[in-house]
Backbone as JSON Lines, residues from 0, in Angstrom:
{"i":0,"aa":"X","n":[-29.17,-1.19,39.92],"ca":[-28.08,-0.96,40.86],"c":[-28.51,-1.49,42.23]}
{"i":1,"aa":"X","n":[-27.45,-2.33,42.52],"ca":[-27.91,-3.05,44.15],"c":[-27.64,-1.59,45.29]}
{"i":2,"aa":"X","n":[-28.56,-1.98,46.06],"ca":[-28.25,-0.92,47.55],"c":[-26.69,-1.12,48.17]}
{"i":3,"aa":"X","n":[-26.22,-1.9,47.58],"ca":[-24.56,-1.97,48.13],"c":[-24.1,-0.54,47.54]}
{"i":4,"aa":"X","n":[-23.98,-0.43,46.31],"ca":[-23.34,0.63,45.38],"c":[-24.07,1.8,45.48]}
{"i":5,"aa":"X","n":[-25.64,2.0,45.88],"ca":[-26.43,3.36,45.9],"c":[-25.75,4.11,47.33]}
{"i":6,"aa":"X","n":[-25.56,3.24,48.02],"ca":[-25.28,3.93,49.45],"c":[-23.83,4.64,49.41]}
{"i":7,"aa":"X","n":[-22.75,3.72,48.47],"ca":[-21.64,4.26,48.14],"c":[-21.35,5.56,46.94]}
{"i":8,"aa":"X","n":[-22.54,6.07,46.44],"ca":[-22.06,6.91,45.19],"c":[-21.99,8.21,46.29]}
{"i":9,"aa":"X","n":[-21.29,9.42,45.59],"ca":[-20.7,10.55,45.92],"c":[-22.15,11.18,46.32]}
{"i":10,"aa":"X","n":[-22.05,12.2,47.33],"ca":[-23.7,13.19,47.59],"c":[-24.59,12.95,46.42]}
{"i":11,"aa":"X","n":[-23.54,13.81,45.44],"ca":[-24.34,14.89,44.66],"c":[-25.4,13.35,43.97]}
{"i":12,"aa":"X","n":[-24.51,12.41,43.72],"ca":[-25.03,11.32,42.77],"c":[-25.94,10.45,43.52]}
{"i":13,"aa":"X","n":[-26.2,10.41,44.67],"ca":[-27.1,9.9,45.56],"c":[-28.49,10.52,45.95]}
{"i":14,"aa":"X","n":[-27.92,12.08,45.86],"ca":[-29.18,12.9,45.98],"c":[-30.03,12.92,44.89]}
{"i":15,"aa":"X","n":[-29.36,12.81,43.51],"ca":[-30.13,12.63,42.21],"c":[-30.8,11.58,42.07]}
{"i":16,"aa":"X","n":[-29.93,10.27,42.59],"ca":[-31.26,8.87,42.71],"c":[-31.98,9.48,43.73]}
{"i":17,"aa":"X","n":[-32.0,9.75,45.02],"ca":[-33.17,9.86,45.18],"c":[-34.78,11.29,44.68]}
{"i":18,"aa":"X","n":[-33.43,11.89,44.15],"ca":[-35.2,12.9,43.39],"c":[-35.33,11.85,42.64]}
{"i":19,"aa":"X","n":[-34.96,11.85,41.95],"ca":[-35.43,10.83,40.08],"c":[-36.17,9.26,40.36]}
{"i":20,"aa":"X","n":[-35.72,8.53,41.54],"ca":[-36.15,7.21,42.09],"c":[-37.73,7.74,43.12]}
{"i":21,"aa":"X","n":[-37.59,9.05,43.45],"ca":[-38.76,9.18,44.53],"c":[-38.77,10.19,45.0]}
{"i":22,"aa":"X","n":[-38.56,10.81,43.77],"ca":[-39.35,12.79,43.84],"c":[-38.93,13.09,45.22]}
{"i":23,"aa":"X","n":[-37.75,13.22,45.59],"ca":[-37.47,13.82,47.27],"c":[-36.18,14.55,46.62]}
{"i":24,"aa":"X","n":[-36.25,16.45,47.14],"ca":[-35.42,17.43,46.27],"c":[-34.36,17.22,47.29]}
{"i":25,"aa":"X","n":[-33.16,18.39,47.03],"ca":[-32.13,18.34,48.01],"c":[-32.88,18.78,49.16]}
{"i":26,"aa":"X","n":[-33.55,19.51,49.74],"ca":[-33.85,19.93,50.71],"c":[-34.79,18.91,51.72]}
{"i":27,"aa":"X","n":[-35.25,18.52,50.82],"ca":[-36.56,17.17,51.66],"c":[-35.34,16.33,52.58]}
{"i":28,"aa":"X","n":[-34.35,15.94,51.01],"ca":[-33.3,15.19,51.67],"c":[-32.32,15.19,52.48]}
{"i":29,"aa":"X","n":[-32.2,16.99,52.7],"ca":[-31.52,16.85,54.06],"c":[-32.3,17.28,55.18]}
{"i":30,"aa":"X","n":[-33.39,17.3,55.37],"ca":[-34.04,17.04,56.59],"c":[-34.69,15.69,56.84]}
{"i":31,"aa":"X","n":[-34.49,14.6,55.91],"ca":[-34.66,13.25,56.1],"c":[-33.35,12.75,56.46]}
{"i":32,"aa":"X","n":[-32.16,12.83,56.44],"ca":[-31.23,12.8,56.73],"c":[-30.53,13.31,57.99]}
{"i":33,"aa":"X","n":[-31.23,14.84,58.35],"ca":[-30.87,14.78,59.75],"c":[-31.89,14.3,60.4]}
{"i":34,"aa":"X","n":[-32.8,13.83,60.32],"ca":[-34.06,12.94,60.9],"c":[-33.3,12.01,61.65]}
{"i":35,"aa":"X","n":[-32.82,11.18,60.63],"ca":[-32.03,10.26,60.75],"c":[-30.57,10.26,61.3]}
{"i":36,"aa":"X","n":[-29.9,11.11,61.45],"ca":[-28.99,11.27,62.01],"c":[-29.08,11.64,64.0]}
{"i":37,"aa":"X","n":[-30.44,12.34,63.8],"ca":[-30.59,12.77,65.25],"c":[-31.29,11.86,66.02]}
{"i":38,"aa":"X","n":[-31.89,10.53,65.27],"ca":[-32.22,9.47,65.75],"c":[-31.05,8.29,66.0]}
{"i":39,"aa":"X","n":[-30.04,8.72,65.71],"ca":[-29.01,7.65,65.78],"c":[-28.32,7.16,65.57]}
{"i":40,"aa":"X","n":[-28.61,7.82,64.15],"ca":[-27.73,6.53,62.8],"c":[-26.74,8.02,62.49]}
{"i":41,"aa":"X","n":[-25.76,7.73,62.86],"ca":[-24.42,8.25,62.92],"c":[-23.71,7.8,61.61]}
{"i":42,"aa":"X","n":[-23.62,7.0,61.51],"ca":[-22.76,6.08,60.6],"c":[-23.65,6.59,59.31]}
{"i":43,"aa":"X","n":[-23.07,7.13,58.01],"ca":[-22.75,7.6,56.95],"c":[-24.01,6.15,56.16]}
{"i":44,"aa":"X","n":[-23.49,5.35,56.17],"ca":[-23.91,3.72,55.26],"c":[-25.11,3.43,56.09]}
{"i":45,"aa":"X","n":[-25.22,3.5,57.1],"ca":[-26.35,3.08,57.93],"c":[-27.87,4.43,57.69]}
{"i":46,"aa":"X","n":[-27.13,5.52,57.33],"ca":[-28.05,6.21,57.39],"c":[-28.8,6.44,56.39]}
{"i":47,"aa":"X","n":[-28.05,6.28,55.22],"ca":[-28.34,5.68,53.74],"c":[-29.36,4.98,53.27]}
{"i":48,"aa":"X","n":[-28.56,3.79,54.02],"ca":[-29.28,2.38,53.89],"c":[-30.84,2.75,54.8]}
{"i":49,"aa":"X","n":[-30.91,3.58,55.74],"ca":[-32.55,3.67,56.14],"c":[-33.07,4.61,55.36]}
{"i":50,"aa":"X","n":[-32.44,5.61,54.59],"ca":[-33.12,6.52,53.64],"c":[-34.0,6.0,52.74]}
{"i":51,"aa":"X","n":[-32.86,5.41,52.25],"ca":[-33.61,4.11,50.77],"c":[-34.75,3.5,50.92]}
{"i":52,"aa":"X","n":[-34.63,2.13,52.02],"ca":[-35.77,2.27,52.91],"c":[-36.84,2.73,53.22]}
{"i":53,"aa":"X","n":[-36.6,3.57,53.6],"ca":[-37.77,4.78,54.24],"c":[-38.58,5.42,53.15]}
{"i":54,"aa":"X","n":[-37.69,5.53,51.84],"ca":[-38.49,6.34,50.79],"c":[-39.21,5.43,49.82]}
{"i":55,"aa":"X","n":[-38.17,4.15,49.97],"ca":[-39.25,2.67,49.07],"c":[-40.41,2.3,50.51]}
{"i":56,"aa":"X","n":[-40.22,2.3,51.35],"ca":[-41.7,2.26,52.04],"c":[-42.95,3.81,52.3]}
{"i":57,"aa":"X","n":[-42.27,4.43,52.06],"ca":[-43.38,5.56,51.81],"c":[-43.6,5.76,50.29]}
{"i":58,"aa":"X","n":[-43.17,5.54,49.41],"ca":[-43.21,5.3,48.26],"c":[-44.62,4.55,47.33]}
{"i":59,"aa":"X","n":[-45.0,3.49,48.94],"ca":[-46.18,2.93,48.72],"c":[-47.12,3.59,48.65]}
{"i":60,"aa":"X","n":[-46.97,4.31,49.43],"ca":[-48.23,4.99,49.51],"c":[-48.47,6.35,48.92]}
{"i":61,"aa":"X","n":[-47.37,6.87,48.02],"ca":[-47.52,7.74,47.46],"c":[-48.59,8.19,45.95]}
{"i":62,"aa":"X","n":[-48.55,9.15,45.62],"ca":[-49.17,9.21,43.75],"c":[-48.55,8.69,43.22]}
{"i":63,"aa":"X","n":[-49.37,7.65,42.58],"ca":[-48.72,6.48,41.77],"c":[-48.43,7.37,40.4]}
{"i":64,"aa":"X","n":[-49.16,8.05,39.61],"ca":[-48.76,8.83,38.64],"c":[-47.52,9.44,38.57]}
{"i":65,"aa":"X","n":[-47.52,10.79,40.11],"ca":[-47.08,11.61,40.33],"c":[-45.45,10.8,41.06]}
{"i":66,"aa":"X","n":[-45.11,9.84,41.63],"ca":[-44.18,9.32,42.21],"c":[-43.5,10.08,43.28]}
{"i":67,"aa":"X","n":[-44.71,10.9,43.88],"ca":[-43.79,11.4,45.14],"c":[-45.13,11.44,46.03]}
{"i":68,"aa":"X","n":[-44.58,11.05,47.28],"ca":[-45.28,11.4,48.25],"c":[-45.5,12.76,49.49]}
{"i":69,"aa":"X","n":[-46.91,12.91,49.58],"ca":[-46.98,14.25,50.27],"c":[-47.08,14.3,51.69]}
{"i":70,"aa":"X","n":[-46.74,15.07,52.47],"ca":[-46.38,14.74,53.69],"c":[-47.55,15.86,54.83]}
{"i":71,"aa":"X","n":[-47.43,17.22,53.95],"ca":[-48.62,17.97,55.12],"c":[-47.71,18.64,56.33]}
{"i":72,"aa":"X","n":[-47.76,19.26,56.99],"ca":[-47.51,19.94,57.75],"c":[-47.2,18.57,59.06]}
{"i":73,"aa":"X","n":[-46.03,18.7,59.06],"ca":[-45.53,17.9,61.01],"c":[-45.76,16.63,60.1]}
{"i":74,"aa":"X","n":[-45.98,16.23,58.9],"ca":[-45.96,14.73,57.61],"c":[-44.8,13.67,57.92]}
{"i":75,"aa":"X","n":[-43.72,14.52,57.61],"ca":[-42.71,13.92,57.41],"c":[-42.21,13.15,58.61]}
{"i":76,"aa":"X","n":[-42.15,13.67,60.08],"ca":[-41.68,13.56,61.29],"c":[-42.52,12.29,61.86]}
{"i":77,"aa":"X","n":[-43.32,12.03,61.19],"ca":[-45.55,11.29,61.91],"c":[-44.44,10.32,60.79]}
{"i":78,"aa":"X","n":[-44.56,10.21,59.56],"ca":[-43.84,9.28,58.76],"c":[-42.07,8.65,59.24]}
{"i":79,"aa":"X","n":[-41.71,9.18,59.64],"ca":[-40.36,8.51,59.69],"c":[-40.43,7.68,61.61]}
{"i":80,"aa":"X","n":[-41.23,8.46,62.56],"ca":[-41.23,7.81,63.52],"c":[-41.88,6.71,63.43]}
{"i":81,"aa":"X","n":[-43.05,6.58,62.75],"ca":[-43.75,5.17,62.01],"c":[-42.69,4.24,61.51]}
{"i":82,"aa":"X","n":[-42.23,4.55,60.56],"ca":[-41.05,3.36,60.06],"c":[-40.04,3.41,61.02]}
{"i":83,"aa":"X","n":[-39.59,3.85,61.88],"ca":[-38.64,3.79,62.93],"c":[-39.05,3.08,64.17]}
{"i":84,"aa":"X","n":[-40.41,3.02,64.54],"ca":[-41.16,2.12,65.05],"c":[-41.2,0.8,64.69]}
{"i":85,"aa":"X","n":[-41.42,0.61,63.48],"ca":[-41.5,-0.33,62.26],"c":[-39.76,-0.82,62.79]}
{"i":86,"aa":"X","n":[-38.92,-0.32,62.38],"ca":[-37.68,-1.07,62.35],"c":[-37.14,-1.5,63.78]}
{"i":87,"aa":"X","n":[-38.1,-0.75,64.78],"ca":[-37.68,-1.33,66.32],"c":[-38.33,-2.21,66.23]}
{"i":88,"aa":"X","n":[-39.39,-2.95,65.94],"ca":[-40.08,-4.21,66.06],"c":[-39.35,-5.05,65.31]}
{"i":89,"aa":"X","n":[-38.48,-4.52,64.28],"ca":[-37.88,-5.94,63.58],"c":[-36.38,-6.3,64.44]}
{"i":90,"aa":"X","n":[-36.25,-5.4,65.49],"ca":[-35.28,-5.96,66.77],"c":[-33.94,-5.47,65.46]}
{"i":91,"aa":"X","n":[-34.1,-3.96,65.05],"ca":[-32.58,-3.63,64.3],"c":[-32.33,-4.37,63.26]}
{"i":92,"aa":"X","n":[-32.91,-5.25,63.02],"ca":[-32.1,-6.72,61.72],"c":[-33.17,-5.91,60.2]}
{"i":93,"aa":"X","n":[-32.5,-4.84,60.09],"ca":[-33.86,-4.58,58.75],"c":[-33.12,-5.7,57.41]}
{"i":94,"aa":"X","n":[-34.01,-6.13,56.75],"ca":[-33.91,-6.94,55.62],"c":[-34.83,-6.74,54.91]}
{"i":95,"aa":"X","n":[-35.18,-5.31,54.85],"ca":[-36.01,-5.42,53.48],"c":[-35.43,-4.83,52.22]}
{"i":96,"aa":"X","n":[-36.3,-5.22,51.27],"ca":[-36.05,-5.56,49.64],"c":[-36.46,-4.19,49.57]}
{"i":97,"aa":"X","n":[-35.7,-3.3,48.61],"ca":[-36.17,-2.35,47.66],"c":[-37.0,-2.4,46.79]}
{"i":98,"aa":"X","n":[-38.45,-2.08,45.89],"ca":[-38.87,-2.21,45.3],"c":[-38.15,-2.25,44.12]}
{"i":99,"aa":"X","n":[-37.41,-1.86,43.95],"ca":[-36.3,-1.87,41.87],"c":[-35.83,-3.26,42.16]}
């Protein structure tokens, strides 16, 4: 499934790709989501589209066995300002590839 159509499926069916694509429960996912919302990304598709993102680049570095990554206490916040850093250096134009 292209990131055109993941960003468009209903909550419930979006929240399930992302546990099942990258071990992140409902709850991870809505505090990655208002992460992201209180940084800016207002827009529904935009905020999506950096979720995906965000969880195929921490993804790298997660348990390769286990397919989720651990974050630690104040983890998650140290992780998303990193890739948000990351996407201010690419001057807003993100174009990266999903790993699938």
């Amino acid at each position: 499934m292209t990131i055109d159509k993941m960003i468009h499926l209903p909550d419930l069916s979006f929240i399930r790709l992302c546990n099942e694509d990258y071990g992140i429960n409902r709850g991870l996912y809505n505090t990655i989501d208002m992460f992201f919302y209180e940084r800016g990304f207002e827009r529904i598709i935009d905020r999506r589209k950096n979720i995906l993102y965000f969880l195929d680049h921490i993804q790298k570095g997660a348990d390769v066995e286990k397919k989720r990554a651990k974050f630690g206490s104040g983890g998650l916040k140290i992780k998303i300002d990193e890739y948000l850093l990351e996407f201010e250096k690419e001057g807003n134009k993100k174009s990266m590839q999903l790993a699938k």
